[in-house]
SETOR-288018 format. One record per residue (C-alpha): residue in one letter; x, y, z. Coordinates in steps of 0.001 Angstrom, whole numbers, plus 500000, padded with zeros to 6 digits. Layout:
! residues N
aXYZ/...
END
This chain:
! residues 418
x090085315594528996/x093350315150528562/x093730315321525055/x091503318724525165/x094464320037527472/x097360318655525441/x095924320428522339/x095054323793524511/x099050323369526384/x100437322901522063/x098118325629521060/x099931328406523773/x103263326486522396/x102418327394519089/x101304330692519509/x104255331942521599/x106435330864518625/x104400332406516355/x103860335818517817/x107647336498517030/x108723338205513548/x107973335764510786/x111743336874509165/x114361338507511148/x114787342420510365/x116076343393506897/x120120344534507459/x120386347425504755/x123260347749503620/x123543350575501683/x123214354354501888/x121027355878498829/x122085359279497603/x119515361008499107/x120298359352502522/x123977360944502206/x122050364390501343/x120249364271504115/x123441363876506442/x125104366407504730/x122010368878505862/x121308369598502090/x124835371649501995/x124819371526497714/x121434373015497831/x121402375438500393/x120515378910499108/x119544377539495592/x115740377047494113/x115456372969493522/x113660371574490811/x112970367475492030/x113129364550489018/x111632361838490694/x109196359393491276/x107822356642494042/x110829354821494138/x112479358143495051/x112622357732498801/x114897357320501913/x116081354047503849/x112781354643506059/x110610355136503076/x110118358601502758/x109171360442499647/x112031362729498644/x109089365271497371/x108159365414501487/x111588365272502525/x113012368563500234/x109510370308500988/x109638369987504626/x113414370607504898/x114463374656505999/x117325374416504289/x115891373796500601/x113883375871498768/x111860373537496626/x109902375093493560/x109095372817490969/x108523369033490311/x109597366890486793/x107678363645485773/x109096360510483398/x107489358384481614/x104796356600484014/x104209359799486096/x105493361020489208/x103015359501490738/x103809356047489610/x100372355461487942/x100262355251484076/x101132352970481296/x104098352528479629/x103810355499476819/x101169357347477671/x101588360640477668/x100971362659480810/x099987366758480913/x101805369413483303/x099333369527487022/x099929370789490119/x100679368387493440/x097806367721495179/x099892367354498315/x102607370389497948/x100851372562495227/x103862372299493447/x103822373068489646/x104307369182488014/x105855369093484846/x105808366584482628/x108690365053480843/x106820362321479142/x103885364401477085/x104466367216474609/x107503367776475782/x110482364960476756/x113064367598477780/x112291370325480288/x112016373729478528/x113398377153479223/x110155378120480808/x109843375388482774/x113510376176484712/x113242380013484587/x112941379575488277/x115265376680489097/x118821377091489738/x119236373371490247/x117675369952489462/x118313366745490891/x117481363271489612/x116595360586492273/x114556357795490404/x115381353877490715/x117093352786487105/x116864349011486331/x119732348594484608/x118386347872480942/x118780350994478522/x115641350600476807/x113948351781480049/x113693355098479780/x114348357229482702/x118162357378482081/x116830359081478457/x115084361166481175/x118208362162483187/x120628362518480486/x118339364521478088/x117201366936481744/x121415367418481982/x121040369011478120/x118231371471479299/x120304372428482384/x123786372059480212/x122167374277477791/x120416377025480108/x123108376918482590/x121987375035485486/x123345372947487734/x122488369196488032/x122557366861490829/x122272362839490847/x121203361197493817/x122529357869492919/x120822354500493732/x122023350593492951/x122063349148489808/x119279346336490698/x121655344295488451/x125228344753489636/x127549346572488020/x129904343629486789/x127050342697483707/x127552344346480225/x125516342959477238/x124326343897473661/x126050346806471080/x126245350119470987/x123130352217470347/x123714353169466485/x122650356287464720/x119974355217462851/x117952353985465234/x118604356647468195/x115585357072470189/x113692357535473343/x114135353789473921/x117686354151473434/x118562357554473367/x122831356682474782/x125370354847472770/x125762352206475564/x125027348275475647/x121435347583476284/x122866346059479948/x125303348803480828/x126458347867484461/x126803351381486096/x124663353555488064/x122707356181487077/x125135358263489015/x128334356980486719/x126313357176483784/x125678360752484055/x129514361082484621/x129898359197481655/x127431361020479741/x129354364534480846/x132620363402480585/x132224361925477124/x130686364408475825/x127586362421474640/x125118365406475398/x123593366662472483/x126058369659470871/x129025367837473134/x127574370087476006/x128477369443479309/x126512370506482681/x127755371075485871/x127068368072487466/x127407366644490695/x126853363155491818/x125850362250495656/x127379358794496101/x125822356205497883/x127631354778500675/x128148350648501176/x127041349385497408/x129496347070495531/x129708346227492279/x128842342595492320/x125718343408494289/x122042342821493030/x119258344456494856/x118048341867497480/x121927341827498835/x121331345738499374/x118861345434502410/x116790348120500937/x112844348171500014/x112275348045496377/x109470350383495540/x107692349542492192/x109866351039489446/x106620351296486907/x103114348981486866/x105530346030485859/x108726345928487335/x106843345406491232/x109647343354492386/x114009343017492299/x113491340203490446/x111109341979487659/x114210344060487265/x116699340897486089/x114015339285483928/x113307342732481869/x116590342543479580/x115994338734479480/x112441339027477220/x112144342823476926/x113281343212473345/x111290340062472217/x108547341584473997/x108458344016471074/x106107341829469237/x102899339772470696/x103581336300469052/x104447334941472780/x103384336574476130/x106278337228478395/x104958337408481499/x103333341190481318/x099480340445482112/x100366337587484645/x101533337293487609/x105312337309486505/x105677339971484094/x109244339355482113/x109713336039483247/x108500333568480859/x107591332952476752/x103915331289476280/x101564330805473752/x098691328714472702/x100624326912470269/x103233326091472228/x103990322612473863/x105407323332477171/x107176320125477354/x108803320184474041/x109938323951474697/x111198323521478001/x113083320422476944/x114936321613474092/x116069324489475990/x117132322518478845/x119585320571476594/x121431323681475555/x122845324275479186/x122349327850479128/x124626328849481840/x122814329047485425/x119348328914484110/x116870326197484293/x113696326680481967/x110338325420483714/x107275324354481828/x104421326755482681/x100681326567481650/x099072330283482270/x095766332402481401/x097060335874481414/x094267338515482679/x094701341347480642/x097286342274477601/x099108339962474781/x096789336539474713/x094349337717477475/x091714334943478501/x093492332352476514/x095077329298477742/x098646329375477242/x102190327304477738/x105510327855477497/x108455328176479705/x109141330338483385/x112845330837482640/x114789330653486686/x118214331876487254/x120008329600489177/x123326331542489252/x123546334982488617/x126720335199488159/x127229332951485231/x123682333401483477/x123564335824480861/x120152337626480133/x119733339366477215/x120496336205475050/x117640333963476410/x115230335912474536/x116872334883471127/x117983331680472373/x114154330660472771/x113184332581469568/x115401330320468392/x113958326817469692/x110656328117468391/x111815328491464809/x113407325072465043/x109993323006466822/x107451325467464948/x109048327084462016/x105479328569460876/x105870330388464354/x109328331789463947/x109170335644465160/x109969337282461661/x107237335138459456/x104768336564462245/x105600339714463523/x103764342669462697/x106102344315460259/x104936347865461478/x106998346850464976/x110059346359463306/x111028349935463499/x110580349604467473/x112212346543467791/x115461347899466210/x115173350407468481/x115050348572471443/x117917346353469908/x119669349218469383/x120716348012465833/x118574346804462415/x121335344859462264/x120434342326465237/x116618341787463062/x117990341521459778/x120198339105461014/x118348336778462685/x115461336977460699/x117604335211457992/x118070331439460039/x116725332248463641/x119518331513464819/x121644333177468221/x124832332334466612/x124607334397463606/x124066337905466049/x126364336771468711/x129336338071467725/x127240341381466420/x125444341654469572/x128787341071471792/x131388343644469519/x130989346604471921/x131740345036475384/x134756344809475836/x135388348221474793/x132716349526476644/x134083347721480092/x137557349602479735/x135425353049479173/x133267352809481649/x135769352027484213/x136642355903483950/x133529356878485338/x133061353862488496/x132256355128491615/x132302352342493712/x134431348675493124/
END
């Protein structure tokens, strides 16, 4: 009996400890753009017919679409809606196209900049005066809603319209800056700016960039204004924000989806490993059948790539590169952010793989037909043709690092926020 009642007395014990909050209340931090609009009772687009670029992850502190919050607001007259790539709606695959529809919520005319068009036509602003952006960038420049924004400031440079960023945080800080310019030859959607492939700025201070520098095709400029967030620093990464991350596409779900894109993205290119993207941890780790997990994770281990510890994994992805096979690699873990870099850990490991399984190096296996993409992505043939010679990091390094420093003392122009 009384071990019935101890149990029953631990039980309440338990359960008034447990009824409380499991984590104590997210502090945000930081005021979005659209949060600072809101304050400001719309003034910028008072009197003025708003065209909305946006997506999910274009909401408020408290969640709230920013399609509900300009259609319900008196003071904005909102008249049209603009898609990227992955629909406004959040729901399709990277590259799929995606037709013009109307809102089933609104009945707001959608149009699509990611189908037969990637730049919003005359006839799709005859009746804006005004667009404005508010989509959550990650960063990387091969993801391609900042191709979005800058080539939506040409239509409006171009037809006379005004433009307005709502800006958001970099989910990577703005103290990173990787890779080399984007170079002519290889201009495209994927890398449509000549910036690094990590770029460190918001999409705010990119657009100021892109305006200022005249990088708008023709040299055109728009009349652009930028709504600054309030309480974002530089060296902060997302989860230091306070704010809800909303899916950026189908695989970017989480903050940290965000820092592991640059770190396999452009090796993703190619399907001779599986980075993560039909697993649970999309971007996050190089597998394959062949691989020994062991051997992998050891060799990079004795590099010492700064803060980052690479973890055997063993893995049966459920849909896309390798589905249904068994396959083992590494899950690559930053340890310190500050001191990890990310876009070489993709060639670092391509590298490792050459050495342990030369028959498996990425350029004696790659579909030759991606190629063209890959440079793309890189942003240069000359990081392929390069490496393809002696898979080795050392012999693109200094290509891959010629632009930063320049590109730091540009960009400083253009920072919003220290």
């Amino acid at each position: 009996m009384y071990r019935h009642t101890l149990l029953f007395l631990l039980s309440l014990m338990l359960l008034a400890t447990t009824s409380q909050p499991l984590a104590a209340k997210s502090t945000i931090r930081v005021k979005t753009g659209i949060e600072v609009l809101k304050e400001s009772h719309f003034k910028i687009l008072q009197g003025k017919r708003v065209g909305l670029i946006t997506n999910p992850t274009g909401v408020d502190n408290q969640l709230q679409s920013d399609v509900d919050i300009l259609y319900h607001a008196p003071e904005v007259n909102l008249v049209a809606l603009f898609g990227p790539e992955h629909g406004i709606r959040g729901n399709q695959w990277a590259g799929v196209g995606i037709e013009d529809n109307r809102d089933s919520v609104t009945g707001l005319p959608v149009y699509s900049l990611h189908g037969k068009t990637r730049k919003a036509t005359p006839e799709m602003l005859k009746d804006v005066d005004v667009l404005v952006y508010d989509i959550q960038d990650i960063g990387s420049r091969s993801f391609t809603y900042i191709s979005s924004m800058g080539l939506a400031m040409e239509a409006a440079a171009e037809l006379g319209k005004e433009f307005v960023v709502l800006d958001r945080p970099n989910p990577l800080g703005g103290l990173k800056v990787e890779g080399c310019l984007t170079e002519d030859d290889v201009i495209s959607f994927v890398s449509q700016w000549k910036i690094p492939y990590v770029y460190g700025l918001t999409c705010g201070e990119l657009a100021l960039m892109l305006n200022g520098e005249r990088m708008l095709k023709g040299g055109k400029q728009c009349k652009l204004t930028v709504v600054k967030m309030k309480g974002w620093k530089r060296k902060m990464t997302y989860d230091q924000t306070g704010l809800q991350w909303i899916p950026s596409s189908p695989h970017i779900p989480q903050p940290i989806s965000a820092i592991a894109y640059p770190i396999s993205g452009i090796l993703g290119e190619f399907s001779y490993m599986n980075i993560g993207v039909g697993y649970t941890i999309p971007f996050q780790m190089f597998a394959a059948p062949w691989v020994d997990a062991m051997r992998l994770s050891q060799a990079l281990n004795t590099l010492h790539v700064p803060g980052v510890i690479f973890r055997p994994i063993y893995a049966k992805p459920f849909y896309a590169t390798m589905k249904d096979q068994q396959i083992q690699g590494v899950q690559v873990h930053i340890t310190d952010y500050a001191k990890a870099p990310l876009t070489p850990i993709q060639f670092i490991v391509a590298q490792e793989v050459a050495r342990l399984w030369p028959d498996k190096a990425v350029f004696k296996t790659a579909d030759p037909k991606r190629f063209r993409m890959f440079d793309q992505v890189s942003g240069s043939k000359q990081i392929r043709e390069r490496f393809s010679q002696r898979h080795l990091w050392s012999d693109i390094q200094p290509y891959w690092d010629k632009d930063v420093a320049a590109f730091r003392q540009l960009s400083r122009k253009y920072y919003l926020y220290r």
